[in-house]
VOBA-1610 file (N, C-alpha, C; in pm, whole numbers, padded with zeros to 5 digits, always signed):
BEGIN
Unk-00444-01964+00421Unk-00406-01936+00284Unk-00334-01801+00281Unk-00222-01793+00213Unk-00122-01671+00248Unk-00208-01595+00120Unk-00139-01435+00095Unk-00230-01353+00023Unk-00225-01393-00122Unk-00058-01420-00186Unk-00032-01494-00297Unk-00103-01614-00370Unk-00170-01693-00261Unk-00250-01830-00306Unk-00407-01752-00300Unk-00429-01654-00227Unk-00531-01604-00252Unk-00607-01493-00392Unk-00438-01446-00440Unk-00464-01407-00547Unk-00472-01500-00699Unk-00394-01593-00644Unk-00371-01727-00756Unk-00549-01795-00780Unk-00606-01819-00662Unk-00726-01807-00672Unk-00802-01730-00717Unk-00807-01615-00622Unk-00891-01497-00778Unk-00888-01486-00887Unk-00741-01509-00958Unk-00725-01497-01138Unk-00803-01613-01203Unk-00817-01719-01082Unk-00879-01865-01153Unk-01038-01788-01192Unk-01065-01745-01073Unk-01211-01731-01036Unk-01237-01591-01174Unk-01164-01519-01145Unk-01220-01432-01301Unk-01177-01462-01441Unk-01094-01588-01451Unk-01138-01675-01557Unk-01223-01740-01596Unk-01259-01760-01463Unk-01401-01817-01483Unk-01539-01804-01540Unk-01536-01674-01449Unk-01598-01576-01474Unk-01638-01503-01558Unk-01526-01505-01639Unk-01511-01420-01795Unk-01545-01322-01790Unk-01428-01189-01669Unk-01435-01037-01597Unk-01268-01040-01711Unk-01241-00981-01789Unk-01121-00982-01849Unk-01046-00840-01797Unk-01099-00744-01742Unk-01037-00621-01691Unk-00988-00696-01516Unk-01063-00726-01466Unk-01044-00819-01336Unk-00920-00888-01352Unk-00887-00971-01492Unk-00803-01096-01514Unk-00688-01038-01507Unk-00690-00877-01596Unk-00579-00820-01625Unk-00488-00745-01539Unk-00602-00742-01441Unk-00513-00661-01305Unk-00448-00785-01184Unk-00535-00867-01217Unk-00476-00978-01121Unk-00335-01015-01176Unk-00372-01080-01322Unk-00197-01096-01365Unk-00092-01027-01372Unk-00109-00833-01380Unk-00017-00788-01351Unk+00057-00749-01225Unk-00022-00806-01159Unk+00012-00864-00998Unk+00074-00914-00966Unk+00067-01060-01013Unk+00086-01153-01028Unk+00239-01159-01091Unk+00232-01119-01117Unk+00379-01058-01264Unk+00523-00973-01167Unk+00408-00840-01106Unk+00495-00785-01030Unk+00572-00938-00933Unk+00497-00945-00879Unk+00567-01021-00713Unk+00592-01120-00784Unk+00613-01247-00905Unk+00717-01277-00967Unk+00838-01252-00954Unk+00829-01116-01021Unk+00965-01029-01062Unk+00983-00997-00950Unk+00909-00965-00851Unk+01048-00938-00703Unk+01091-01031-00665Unk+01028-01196-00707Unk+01045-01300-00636Unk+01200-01372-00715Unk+01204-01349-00835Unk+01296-01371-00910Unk+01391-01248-00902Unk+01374-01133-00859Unk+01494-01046-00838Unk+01565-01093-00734Unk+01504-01104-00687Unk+01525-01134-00485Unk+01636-01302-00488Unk+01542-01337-00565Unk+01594-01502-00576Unk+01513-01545-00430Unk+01394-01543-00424Unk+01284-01563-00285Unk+01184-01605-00290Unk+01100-01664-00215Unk+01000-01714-00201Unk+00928-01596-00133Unk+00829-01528-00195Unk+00749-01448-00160Unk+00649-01468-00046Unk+00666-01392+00078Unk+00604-01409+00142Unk+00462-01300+00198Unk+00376-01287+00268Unk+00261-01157+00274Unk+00326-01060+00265Unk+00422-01011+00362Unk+00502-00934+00351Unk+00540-00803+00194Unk+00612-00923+00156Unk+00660-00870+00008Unk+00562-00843-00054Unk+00404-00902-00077Unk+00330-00959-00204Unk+00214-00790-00138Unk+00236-00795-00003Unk+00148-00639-00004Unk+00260-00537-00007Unk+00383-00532-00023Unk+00478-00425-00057Unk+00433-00422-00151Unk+00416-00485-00234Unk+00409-00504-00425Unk+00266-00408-00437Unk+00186-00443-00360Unk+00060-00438-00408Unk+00061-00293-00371Unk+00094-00199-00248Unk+00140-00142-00186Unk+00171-00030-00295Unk+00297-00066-00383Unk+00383+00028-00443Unk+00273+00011-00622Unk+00182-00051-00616Unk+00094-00084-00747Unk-00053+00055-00758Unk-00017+00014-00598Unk-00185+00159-00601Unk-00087+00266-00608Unk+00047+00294-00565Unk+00057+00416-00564Unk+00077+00396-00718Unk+00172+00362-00780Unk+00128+00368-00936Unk+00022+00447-00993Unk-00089+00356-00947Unk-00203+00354-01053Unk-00255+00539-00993Unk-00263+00569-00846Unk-00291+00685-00811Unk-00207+00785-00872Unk-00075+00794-00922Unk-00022+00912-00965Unk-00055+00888-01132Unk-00067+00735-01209Unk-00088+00743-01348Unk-00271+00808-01352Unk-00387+00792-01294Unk-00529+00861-01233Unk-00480+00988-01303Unk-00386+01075-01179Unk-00394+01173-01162Unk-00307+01254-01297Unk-00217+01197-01380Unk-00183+01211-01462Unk-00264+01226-01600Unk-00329+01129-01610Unk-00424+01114-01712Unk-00577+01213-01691Unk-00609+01261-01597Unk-00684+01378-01580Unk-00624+01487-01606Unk-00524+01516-01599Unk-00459+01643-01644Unk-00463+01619-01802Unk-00439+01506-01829Unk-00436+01550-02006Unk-00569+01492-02083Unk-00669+01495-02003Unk-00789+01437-02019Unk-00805+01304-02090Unk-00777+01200-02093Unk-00785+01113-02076Unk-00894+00988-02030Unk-00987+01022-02049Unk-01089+00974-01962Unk-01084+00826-01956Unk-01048+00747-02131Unk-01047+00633-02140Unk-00954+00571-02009Unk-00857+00615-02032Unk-00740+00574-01985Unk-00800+00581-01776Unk-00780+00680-01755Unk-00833+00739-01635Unk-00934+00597-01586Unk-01067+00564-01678Unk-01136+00411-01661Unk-01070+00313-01609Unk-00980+00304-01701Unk-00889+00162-01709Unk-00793+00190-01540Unk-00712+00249-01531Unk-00672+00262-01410Unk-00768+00256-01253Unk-00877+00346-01275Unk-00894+00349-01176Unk-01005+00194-01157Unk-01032+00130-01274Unk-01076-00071-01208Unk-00981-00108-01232Unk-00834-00106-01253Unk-00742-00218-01171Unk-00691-00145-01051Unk-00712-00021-00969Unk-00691+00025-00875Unk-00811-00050-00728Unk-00904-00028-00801Unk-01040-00131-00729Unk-00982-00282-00701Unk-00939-00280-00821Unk-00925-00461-00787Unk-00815-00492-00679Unk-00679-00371-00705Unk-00563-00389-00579Unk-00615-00380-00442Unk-00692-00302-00430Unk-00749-00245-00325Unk-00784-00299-00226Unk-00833-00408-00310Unk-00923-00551-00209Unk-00788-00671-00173Unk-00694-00638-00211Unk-00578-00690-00123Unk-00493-00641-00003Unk-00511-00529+00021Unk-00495-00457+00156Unk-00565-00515+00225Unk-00484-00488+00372Unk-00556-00527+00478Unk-00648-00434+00573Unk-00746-00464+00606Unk-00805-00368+00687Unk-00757-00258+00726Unk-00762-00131+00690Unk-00735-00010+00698Unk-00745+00027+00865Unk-00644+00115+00913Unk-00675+00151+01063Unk-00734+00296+01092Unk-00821+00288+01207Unk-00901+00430+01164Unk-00799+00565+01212Unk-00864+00650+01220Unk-00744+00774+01223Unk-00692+00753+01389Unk-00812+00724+01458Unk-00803+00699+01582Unk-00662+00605+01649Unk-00664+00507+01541Unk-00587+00397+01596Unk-00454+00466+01553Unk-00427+00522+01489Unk-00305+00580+01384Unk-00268+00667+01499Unk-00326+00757+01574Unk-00298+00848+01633Unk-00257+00771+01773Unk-00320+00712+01827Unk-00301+00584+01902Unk-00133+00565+01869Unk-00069+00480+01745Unk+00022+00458+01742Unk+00174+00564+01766Unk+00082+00671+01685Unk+00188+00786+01646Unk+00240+00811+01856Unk+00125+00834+01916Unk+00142+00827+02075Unk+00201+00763+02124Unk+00222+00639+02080Unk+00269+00521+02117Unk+00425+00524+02128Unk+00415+00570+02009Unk+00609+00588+01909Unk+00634+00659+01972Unk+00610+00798+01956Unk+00623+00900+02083Unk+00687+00908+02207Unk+00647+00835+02273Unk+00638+00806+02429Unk+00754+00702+02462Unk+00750+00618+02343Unk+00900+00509+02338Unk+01020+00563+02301Unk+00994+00660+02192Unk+01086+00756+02150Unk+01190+00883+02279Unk+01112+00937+02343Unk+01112+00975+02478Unk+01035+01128+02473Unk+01065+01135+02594Unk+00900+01290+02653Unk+01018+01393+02563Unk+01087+01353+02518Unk+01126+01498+02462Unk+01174+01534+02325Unk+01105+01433+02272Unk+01110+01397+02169Unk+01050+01521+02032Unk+01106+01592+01984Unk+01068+01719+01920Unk+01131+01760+01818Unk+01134+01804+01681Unk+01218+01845+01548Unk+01227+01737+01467Unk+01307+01780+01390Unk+01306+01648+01288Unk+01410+01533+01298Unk+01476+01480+01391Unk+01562+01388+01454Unk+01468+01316+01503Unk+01400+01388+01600Unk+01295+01269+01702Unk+01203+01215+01567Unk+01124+01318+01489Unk+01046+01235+01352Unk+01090+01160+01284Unk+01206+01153+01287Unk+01301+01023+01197Unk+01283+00896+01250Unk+01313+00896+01408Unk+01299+00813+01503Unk+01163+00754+01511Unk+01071+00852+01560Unk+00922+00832+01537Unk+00924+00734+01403Unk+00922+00793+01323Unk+00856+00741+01189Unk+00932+00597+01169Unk+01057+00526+01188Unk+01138+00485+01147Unk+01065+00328+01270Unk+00991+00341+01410Unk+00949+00251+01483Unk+00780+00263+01419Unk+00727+00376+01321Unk+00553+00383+01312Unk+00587+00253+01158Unk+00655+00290+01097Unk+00681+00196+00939Unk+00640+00074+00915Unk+00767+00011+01021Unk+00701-00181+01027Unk+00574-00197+01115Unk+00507-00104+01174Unk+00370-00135+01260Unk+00283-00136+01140Unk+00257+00009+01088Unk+00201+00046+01025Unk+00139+00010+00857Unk+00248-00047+00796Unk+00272-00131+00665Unk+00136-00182+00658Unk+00104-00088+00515Unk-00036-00165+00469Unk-00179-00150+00524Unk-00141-00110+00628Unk-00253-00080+00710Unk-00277+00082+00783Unk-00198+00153+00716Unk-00215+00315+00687Unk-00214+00353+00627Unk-00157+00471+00567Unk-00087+00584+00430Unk+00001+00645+00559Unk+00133+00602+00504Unk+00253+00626+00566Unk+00268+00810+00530Unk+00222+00816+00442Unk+00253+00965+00409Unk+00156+01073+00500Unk+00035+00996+00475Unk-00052+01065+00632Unk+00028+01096+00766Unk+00039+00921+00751Unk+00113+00916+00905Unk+00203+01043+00962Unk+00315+01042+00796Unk+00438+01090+00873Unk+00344+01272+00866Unk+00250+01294+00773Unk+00193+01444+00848Unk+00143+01477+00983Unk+00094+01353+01032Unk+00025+01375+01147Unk+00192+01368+01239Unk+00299+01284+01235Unk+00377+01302+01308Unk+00419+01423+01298Unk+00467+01464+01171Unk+00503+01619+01152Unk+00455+01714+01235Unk+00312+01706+01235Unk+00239+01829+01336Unk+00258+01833+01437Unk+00292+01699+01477Unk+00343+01705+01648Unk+00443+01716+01690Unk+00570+01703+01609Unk+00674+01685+01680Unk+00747+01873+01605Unk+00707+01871+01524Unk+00778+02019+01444Unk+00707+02086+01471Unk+00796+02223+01554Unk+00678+02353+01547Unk+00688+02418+01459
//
């Protein structure tokens, strides 16, 4: 079952359920990867449907952090359970270990002399499609940063 039929399922299941904050984050999900699917003119595949989901937490993490600054609390609620609910569509997270693992990896393919911000372009540009979904690319590219920039 691809992730799309798996979310098509969940919205059933918290209809069911009668979770209406649950319902509401699933359909605007649901909505997004639509609309890329109809921008695109495409058949959505895992790929796309965790880009979506992908570019939805960062959303909801900078609207969080927004709405604490102007206190907000209601609001702040509401975001951070449809942030819960995206959440559980990622895929298994990789530990720092494995990340560092990769960043080594890139590294070493990249070549032994690989150093400044040319080789990090390079680096980062082979860590991206590994990494998708299954890091924080923005981590990533710090931990590359530290290594390759003095």
């Amino acid at each position: 079952m691809g992730l799309k039929d798996r979310i098509t399922e969940d919205m059933k299941a918290a209809m069911r359920a009668r979770q209406p904050e649950r319902l509401s984050a699933i359909r605007l999900l649901l909505a997004a990867v639509k609309q890329r699917e109809v921008d695109g003119r495409i058949e959505a595949d895992d790929a796309l449907v965790l880009s979506v989901v992908e570019k939805m937490i960062k959303q909801r993490k900078d609207s969080i952090a927004q709405f604490e600054a102007g206190g907000r609390a209601d609001l702040v609620a509401k975001e951070t359970a449809e942030l819960h609910v995206l959440v559980e569509y990622l895929p298994q997270q990789m530990s720092e270990a494995d990340v560092s693992a990769a960043i080594d990896a890139a590294i070493s393919e990249v070549g032994t002399t690989a150093t400044g911000g040319a080789a990090m372009g390079k680096v980062m540009g082979l860590l991206k499609p590994r990494l998708a979904g299954r890091a924080d690319i923005g981590n990533v590219s710090a931990m590359v940063k530290s290594r390759l920039v003095p």
